[in-house]
Residue, then its C-alpha position, 0 to 999 in steps of 0.5 A: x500500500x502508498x502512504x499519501x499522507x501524514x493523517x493517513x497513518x490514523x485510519x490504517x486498516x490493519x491489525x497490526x503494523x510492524x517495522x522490521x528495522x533493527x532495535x536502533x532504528x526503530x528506537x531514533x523513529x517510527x510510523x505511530x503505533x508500529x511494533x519492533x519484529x526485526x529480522x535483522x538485529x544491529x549488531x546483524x544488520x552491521x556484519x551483513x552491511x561489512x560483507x557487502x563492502x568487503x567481500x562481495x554483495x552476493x555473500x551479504x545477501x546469502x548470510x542475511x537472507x539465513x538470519x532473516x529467516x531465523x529472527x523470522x521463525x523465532x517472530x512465529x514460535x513467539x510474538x506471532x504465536x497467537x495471531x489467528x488466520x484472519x490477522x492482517x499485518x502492515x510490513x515496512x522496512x527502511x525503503x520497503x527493499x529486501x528486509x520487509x519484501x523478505x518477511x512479507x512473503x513469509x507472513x504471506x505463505x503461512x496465510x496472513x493476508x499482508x502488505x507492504x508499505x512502498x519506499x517504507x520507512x523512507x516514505x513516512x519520514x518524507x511525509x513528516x518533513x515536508x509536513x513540517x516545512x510547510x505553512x501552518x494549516x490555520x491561524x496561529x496566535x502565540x502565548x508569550x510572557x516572561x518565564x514563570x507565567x504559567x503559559x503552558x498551564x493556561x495552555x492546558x486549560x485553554x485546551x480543556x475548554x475546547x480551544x485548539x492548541x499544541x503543546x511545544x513543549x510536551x511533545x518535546x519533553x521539555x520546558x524549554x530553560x537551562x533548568x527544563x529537562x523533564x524524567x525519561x528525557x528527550x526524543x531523537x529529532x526525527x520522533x519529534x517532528x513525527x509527532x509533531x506533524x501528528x498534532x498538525x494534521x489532526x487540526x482544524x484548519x478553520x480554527x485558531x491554535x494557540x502555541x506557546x512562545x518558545x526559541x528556535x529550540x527547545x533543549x536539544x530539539x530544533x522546532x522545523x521551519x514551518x512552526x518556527x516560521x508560525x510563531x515569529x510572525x503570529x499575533x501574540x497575548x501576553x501574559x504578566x504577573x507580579x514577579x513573586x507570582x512567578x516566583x511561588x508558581x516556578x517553586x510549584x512547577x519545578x517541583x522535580x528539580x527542587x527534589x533533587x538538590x544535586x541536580x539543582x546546584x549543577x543546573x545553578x553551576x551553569x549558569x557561571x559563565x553568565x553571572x557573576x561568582x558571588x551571585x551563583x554562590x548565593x544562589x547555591x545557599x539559597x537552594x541548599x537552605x531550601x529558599x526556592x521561592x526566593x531563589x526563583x524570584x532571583x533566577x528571574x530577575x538577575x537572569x531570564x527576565x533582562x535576557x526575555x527583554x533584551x530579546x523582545x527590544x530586537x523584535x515588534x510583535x503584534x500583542x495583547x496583554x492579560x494580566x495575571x494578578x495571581x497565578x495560583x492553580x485556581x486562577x488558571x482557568x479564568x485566565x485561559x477563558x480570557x486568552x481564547x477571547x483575545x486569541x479570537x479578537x487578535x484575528x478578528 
């Protein structure tokens, strides 16, 4: 079967969809909801890849074609034992070549009823990029404020309250600042930008999104050009609030690295080459004396806050602003109501 599209993947026909890559490249990215039934492991996929280099490409089809069908016989002894005559799988590989042809045929002879995605792996993955280069499909207006303004909680709640929004920073498993690495880490790029252009397809192109301000990358993940592109040119709304609201509501959100206070003084230690000495080291107290309100509101305005401004100084934007008197958990949702009314007189 042809993939034509990025949407297209939600609506497959099948029971089952199964990538034959090796365990490395299915990890770096996938087509969503596929297995992992490699018929060549990596450290195989190496050995056939040097024989062919090195002795001849007719030896290195004749040994992988031998441990493709044994990984393919262990696949039937064990994850395909269960599956009936009536199963129907979906088979790609890197480029839908040797590997996915190979496996295919088998699943075929023993009688399941199953396909194979032309160009495989490599036609998904041009679906994304081009996805992702592209021109957002709708309006698009940015959620903007100094660090510690809640803007991905409003964004949520905004998102509860059936705006239409996409979540930066959650795809990316990130929150976006030196101190914004989040449990599990981050993606390989090519896993982001596959679910980012997931969240893209899956929107309505007659209504308004609402993302939130982010730079060129989010820890180590580069935003394509497309989003980028979107949020330097939208509309903006944002957002102020009393500098010890987003002190208490830093302290709150950042709950994991308070927790863990040697982690906290090595993300502190790099910010030594931006401040001076005397700074990081009152910093350090006041995280060992568990002074993190304070130590927030300090991180603030000694540090993001003039970097935040200096930014916003090289730039015209075209913004509301919501003021934010509190930020506390309760006052979330009314400020969110108040950021889709400007979102929609922002394009009025």
């Amino acid at each position: 079967m042809q993939l034509t599209s990025v949407a297209q993947v939600g609506d497959l026909d099948f029971d089952t969809i199964i990538d034959v890559r090796s365990p490395s490249e299915f990890a770096e990215d996938h087509i969503p909801g596929a297995i992992n039934l490699p018929v060549l492991d990596d450290d195989q996929r190496a050995r056939v890849g040097t024989i062919y280099k090195q002795v001849s490409s007719f030896d290195a089809r004749k040994i992988g074609a031998a441990l493709v069908a044994e990984n393919a016989a262990r696949h039937l002894r064990e994850a395909l034992a269960d599956k009936d005559g009536g199963w129907r799988p979906l088979v790609y590989c890197w480029r839908g070549g040797q590997r996915s042809g190979s496996f295919t045929t088998i699943l075929r002879q023993v009688g399941w009823r199953a396909e194979l995605i032309e160009g495989g792996y490599k036609t998904w993955r041009r679906l994304v990029v081009e996805a992702c280069a592209a021109p957002m499909p709708c309006p698009v207006v940015v959620l903007d404020g100094n660090t510690g303004s809640a803007k991905t909680d409003i964004l949520k709640s905004a998102a509860a309250q059936g705006a239409q929004m996409i979540d930066l920073e959650g795809l990316a498993n990130h929150r976006g600042s030196l101190f914004g690495a989040r449990e599990g880490g981050q993606s390989s790029q090519k896993d982001f930008e596959s679910r980012l252009a997931r969240a893209i397809a899956a929107l309505d192109p007659g209504r308004v999104v609402l993302l939130e301000a982010e730079s060129s990358k989010i820890g180590d993940l580069q935003l394509p050009k497309g989003i980028w592109a979107a949020i330097c040119s939208a509309p903006r709304i944002r957002i102020t609030a009393p500098l010890a609201e987003r002190a208490g509501y830093l302290a709150r959100a950042y709950g994991d690295i308070i927790a863990d206070t040697a982690r906290l003084s090595a993300v502190i230690d790099k910010l030594r080459p931006f401040q001076p000495a005397e700074r990081i080291e009152r910093w350090q107290a006041q995280a060992a004396a568990g002074e993190f309100a304070a130590l927030a509101g300090e991180l603030m305005a000694d540090h993001y806050d003039p970097r935040y401004e200096k930014h916003r100084a090289r730039q015209s934007f075209d913004e509301q602003v919501v003021h934010a008197p509190s930020l506390a958990a309760e006052a979330i949702p009314a400020l969110a109501a108040q950021v889709i009314a400007a979102a929609q007189a922002a394009l009025s």
